[in-house]
N, CA, C and O atoms as a DFTB+ gen file, in Angstrom:
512 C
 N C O
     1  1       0.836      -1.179       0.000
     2  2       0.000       0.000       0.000
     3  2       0.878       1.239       0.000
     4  3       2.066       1.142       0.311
     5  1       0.432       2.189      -0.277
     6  2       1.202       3.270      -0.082
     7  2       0.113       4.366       0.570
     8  3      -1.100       4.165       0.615
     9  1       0.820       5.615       1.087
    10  2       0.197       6.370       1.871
    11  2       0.877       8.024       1.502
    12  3       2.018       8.328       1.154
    13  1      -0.283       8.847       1.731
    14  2       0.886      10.086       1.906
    15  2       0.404      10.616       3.522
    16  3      -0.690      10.500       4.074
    17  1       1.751      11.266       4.040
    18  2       1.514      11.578       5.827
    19  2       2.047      12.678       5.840
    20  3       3.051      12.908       5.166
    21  1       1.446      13.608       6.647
    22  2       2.009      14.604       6.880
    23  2       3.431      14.999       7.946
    24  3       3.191      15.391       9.088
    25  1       4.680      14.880       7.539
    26  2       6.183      14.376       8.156
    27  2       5.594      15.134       9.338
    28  3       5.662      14.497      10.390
    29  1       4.904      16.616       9.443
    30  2       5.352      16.989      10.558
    31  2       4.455      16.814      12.137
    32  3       4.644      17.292      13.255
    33  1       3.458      15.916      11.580
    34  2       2.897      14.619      12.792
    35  2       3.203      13.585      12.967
    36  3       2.404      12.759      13.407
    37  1       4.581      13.262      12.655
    38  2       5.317      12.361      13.214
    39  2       6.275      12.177      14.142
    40  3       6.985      13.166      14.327
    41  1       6.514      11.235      14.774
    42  2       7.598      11.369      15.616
    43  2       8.973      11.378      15.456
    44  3       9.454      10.411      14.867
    45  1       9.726      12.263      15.852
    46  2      11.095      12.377      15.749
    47  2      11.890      11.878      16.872
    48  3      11.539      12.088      18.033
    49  1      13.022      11.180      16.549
    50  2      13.703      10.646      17.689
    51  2      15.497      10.015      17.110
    52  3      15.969       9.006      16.587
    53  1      16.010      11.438      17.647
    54  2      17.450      11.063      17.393
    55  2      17.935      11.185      15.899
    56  3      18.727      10.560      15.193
    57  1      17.205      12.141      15.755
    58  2      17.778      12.726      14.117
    59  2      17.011      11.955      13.048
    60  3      17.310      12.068      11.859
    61  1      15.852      11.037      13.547
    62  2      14.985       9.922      13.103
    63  2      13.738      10.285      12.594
    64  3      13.141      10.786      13.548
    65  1      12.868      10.309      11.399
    66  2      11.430      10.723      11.358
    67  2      11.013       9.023      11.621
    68  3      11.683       8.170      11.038
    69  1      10.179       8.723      12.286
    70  2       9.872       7.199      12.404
    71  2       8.061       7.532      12.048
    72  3       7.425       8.571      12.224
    73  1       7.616       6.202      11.500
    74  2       6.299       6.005      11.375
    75  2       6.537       3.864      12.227
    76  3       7.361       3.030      11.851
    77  1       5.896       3.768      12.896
    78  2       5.962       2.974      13.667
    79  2       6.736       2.101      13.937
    80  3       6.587       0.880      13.887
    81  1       8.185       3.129      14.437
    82  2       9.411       2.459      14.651
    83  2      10.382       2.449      13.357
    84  3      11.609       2.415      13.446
    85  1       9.832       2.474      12.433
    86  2      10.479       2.109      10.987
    87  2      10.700       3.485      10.790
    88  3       9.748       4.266      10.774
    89  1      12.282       3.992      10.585
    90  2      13.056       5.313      10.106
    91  2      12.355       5.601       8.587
    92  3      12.255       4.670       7.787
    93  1      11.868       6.991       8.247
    94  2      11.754       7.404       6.667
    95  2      12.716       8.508       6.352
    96  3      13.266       8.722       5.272
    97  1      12.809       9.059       7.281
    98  2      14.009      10.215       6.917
    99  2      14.580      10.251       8.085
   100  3      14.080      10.189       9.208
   101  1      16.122      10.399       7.600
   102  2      17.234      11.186       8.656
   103  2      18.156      11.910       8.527
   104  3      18.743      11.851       7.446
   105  1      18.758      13.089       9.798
   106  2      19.658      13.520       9.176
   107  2      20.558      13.204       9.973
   108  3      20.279      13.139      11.170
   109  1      22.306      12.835       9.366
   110  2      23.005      12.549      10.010
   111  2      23.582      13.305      10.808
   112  3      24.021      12.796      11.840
   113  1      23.773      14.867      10.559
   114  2      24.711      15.659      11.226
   115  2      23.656      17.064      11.240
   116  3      22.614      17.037      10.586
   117  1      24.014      18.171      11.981
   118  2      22.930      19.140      11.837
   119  2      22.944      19.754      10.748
   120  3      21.897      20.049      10.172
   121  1      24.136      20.051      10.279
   122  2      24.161      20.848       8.600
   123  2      24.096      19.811       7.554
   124  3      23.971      20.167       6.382
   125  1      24.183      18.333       7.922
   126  2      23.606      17.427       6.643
   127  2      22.307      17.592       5.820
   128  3      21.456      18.433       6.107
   129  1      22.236      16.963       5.055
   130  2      20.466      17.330       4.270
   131  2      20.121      15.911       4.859
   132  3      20.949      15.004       4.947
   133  1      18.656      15.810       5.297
   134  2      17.794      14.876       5.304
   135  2      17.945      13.985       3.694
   136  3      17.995      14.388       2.532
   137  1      17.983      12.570       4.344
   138  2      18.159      11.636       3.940
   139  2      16.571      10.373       3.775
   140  3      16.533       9.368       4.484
   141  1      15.725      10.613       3.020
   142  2      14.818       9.515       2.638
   143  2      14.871       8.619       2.998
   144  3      16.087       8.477       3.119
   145  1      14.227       7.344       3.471
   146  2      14.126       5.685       3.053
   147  2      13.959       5.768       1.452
   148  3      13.623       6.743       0.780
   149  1      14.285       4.486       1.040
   150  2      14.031       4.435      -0.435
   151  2      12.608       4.353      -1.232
   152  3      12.250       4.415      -2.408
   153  1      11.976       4.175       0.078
   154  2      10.408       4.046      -0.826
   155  2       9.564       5.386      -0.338
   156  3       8.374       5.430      -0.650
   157  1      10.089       6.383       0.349
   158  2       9.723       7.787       0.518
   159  2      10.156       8.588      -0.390
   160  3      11.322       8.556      -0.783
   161  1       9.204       9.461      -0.867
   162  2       9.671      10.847      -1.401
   163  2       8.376      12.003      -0.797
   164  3       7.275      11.668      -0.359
   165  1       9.068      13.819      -0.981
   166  2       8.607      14.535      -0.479
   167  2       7.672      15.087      -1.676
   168  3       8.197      15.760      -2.563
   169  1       6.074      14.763      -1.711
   170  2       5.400      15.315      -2.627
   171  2       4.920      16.849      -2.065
   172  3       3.916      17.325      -2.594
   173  1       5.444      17.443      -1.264
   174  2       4.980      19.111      -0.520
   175  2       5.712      19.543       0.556
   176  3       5.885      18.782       1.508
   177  1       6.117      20.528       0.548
   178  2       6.655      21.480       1.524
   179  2       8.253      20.837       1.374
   180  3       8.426      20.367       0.249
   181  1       9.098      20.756       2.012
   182  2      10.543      20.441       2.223
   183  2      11.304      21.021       3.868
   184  3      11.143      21.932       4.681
   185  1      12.172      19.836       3.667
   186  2      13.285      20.062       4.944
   187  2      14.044      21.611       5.239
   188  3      14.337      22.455       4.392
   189  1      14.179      21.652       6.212
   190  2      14.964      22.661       6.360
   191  2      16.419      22.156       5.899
   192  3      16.569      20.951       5.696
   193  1      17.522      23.065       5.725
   194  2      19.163      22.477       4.916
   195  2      19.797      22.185       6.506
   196  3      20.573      21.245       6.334
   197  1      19.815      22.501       7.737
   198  2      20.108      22.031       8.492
   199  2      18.813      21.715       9.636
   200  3      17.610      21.798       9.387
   201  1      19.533      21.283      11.126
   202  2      18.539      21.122      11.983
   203  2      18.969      20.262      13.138
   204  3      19.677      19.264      13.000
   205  1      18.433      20.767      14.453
   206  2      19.021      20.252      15.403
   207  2      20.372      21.239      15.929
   208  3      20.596      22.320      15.386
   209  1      21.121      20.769      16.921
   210  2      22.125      20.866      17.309
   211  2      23.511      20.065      16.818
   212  3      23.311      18.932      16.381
   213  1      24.665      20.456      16.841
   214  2      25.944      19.341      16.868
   215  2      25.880      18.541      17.281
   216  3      26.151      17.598      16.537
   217  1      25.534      18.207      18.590
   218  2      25.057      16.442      19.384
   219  2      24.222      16.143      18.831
   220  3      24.259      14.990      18.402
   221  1      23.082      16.929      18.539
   222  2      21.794      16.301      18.564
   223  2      20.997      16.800      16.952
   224  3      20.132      17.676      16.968
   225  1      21.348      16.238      15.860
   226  2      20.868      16.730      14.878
   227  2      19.297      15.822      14.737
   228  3      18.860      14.684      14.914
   229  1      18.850      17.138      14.312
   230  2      17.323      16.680      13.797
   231  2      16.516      16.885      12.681
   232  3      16.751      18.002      12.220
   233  1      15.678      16.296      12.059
   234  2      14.790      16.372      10.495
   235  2      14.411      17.794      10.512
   236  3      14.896      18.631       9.750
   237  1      13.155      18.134      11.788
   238  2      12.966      19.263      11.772
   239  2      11.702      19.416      10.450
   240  3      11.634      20.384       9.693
   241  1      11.026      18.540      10.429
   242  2      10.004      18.451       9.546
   243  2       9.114      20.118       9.285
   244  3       8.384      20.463      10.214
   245  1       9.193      20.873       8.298
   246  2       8.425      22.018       8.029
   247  2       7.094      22.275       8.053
   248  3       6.710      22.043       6.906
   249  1       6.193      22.616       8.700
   250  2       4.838      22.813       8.289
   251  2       4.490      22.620       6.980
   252  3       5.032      23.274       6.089
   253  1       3.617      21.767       6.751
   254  2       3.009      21.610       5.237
   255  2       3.783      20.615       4.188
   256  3       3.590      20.478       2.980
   257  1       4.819      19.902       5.139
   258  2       5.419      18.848       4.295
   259  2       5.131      17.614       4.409
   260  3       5.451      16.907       5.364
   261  1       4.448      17.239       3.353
   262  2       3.867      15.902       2.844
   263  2       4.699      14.665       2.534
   264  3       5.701      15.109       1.972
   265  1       4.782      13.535       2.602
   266  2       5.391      12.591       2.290
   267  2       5.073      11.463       1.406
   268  3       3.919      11.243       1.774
   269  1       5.288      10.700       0.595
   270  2       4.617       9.564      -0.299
   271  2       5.195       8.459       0.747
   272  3       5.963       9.023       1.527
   273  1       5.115       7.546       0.924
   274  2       5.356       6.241       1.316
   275  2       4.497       5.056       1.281
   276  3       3.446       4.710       1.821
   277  1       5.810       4.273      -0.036
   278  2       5.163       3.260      -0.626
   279  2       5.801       2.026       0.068
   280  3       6.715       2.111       0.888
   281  1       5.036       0.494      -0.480
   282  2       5.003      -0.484       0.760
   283  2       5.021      -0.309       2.248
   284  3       5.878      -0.588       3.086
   285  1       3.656       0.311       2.353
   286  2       3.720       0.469       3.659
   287  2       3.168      -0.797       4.536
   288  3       2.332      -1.591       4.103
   289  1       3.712      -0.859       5.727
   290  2       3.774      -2.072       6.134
   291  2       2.347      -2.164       6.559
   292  3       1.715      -1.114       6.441
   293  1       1.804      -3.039       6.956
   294  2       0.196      -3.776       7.479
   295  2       0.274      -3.015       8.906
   296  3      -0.627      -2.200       9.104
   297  1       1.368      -3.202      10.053
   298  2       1.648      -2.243      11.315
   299  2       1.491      -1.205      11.121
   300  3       0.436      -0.831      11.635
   301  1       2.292      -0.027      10.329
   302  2       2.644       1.096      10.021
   303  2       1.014       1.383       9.410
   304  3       0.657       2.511       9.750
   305  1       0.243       0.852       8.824
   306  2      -1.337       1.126       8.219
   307  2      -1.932       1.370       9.581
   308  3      -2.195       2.533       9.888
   309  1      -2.188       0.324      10.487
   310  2      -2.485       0.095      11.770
   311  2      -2.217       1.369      12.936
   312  3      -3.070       1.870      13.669
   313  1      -1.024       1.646      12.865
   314  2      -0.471       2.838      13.428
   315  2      -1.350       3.846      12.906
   316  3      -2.231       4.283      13.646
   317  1      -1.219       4.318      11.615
   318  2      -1.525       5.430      11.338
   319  2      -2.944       5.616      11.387
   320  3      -3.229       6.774      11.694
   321  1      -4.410       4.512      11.095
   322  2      -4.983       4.405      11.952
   323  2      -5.549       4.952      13.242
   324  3      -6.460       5.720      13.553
   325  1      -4.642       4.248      13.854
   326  2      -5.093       4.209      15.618
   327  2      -4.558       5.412      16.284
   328  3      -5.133       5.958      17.226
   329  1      -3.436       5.813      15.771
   330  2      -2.886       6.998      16.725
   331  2      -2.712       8.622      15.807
   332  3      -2.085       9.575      16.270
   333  1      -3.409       8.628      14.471
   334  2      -3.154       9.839      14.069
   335  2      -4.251      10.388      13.561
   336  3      -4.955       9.440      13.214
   337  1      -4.895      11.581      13.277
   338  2      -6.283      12.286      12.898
   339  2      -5.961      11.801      11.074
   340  3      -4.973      11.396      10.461
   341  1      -7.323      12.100      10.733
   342  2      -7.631      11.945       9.145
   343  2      -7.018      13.187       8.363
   344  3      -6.955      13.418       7.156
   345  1      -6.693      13.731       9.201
   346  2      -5.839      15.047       8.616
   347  2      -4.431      14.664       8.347
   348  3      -3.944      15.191       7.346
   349  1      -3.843      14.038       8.873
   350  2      -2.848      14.080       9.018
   351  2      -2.137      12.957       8.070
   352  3      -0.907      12.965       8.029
   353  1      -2.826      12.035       7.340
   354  2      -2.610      11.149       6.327
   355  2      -3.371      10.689       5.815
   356  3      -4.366      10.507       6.516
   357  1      -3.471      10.243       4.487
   358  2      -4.287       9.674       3.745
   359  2      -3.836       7.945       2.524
   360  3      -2.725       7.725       2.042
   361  1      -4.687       7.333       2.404
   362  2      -4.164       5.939       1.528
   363  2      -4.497       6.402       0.122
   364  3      -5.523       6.926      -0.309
   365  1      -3.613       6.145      -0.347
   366  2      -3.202       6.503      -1.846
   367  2      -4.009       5.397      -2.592
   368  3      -3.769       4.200      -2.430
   369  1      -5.073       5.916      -3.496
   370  2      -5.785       4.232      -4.197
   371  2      -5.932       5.179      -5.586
   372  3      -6.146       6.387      -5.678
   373  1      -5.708       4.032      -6.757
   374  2      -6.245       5.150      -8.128
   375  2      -7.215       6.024      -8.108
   376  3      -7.299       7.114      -8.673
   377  1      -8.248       5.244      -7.132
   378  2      -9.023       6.877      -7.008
   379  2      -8.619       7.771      -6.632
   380  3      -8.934       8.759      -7.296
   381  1      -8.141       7.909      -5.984
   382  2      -7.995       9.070      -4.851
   383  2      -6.549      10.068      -5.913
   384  3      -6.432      11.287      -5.783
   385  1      -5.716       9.324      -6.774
   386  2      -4.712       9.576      -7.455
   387  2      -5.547      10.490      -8.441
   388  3      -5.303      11.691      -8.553
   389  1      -6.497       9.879      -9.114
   390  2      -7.152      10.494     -10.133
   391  2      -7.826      11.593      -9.750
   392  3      -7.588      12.664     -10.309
   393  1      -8.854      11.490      -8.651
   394  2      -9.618      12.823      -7.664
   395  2      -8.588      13.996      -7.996
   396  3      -8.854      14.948      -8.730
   397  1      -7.012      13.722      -7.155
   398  2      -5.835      14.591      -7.228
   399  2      -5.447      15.160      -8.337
   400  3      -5.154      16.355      -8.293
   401  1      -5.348      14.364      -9.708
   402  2      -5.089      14.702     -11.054
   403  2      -6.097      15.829     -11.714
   404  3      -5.738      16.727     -12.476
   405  1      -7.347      15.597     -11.282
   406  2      -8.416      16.499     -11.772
   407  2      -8.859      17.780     -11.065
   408  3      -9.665      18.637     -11.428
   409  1      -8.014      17.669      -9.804
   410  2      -8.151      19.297      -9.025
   411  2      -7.116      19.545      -9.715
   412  3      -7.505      20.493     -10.396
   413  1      -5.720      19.280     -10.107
   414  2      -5.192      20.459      -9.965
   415  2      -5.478      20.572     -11.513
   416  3      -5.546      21.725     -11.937
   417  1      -5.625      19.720     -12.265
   418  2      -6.242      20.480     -13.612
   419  2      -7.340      21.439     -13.748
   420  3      -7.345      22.339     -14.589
   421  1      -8.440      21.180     -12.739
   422  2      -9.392      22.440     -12.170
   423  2      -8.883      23.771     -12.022
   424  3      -9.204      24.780     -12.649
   425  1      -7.937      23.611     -10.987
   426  2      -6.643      24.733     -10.597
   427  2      -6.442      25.364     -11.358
   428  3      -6.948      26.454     -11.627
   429  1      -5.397      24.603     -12.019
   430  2      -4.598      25.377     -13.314
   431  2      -6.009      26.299     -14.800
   432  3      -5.933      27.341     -15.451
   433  1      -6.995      25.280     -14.723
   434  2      -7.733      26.287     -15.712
   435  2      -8.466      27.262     -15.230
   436  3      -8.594      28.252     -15.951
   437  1      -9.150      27.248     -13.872
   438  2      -9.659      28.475     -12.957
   439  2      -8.601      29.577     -13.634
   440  3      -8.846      30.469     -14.446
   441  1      -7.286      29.180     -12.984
   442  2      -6.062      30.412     -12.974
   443  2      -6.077      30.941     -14.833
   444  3      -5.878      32.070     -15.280
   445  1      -6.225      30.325     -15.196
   446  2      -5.738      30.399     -16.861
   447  2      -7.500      31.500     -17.162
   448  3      -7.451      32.585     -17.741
   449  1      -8.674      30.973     -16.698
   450  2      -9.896      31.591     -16.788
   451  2      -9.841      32.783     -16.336
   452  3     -10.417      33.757     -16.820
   453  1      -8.953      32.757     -15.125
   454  2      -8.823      34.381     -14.668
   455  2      -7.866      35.544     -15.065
   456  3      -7.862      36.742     -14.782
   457  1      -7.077      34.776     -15.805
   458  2      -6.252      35.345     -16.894
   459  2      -6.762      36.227     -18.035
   460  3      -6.504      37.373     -18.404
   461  1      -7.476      35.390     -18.398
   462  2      -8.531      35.528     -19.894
   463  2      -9.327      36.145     -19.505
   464  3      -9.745      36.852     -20.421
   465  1     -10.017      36.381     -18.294
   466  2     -10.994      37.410     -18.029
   467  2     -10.123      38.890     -18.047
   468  3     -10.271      39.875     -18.770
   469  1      -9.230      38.639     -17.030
   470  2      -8.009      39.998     -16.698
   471  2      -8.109      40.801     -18.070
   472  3      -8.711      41.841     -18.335
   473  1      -7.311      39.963     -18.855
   474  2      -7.155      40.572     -20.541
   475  2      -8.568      41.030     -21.318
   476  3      -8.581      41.947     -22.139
   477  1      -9.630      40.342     -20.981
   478  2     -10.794      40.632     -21.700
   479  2     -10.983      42.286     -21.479
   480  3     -11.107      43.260     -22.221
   481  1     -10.940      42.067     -20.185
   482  2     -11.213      43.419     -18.994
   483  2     -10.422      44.594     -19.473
   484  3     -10.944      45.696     -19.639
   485  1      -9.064      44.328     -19.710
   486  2      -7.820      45.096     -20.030
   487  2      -9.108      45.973     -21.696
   488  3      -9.712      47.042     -21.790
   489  1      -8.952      44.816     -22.596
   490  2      -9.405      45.496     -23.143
   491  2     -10.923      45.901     -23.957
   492  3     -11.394      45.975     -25.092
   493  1     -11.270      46.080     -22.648
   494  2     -12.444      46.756     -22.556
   495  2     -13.642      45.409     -22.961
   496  3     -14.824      45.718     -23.112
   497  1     -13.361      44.489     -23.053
   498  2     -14.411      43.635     -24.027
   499  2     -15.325      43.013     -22.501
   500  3     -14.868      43.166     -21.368
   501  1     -16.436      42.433     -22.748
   502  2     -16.987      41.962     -21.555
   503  2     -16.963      40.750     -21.533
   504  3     -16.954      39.986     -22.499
   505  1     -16.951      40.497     -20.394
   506  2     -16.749      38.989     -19.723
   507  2     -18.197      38.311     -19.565
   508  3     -19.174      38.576     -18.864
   509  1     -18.040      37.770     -20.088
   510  2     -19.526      36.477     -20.133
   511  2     -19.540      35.307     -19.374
   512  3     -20.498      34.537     -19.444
């Protein structure tokens, strides 16, 4: 299964982002860059370039940074589950992929519609 979670309702521990015990990102040193598991990537927001202290370096997860994580384990489903709000992650299924594909194409033509109005406006023509 795969999932996307929001990194920064997770627990950190020892320079560790863990989702039920199992490391997805770390950083080794405080000015290192955060380091992925291999089946994570960051689909929103991003790491800070350092974090933590010299002893004690940490991820330091940013407000609004999202995570993909694929094969997620049957526990780690369970976990996320039982101990985290519906806000805070969601299960990735073709639907839900496709739902995603068709907002932001919504998005993008709203913005492009309000463009074309702007210019209509500019010159003088009316908007219908």
């Amino acid at each position: 299964m795969t999932v996307e979670v929001d990194a920064g309702a997770l627990p950190e521990d020892d320079g560790r982002l863990l989702l039920d015990g199992v490391t997805l990102a770390r950083r080794y040193g405080r000015d290192d860059p955060v380091r992925l598991a291999s089946n994570v990537v960051v689909i929103e927001g991003a790491f800070p370039s350092y974090g933590g202290s010299r002893a004690h370096p940490a991820v330091c997860a940013g407000e609004g940074t999202w995570l993909r994580v694929r094969d997620v384990l049957p526990s780690q489903l369970a976990c996320l589950r039982d101990h985290y709000s519906a806000d805070d992650w969601r299960l990735v299924t073709p639907e839900s992929e496709r739902v995603a594909a068709l907002r932001r194409e919504r998005a993008e033509l709203v913005a492009r519609l309000e463009k074309i109005d702007a210019e209509l406006t500019e010159l003088g023509a009316e908007v219908s």
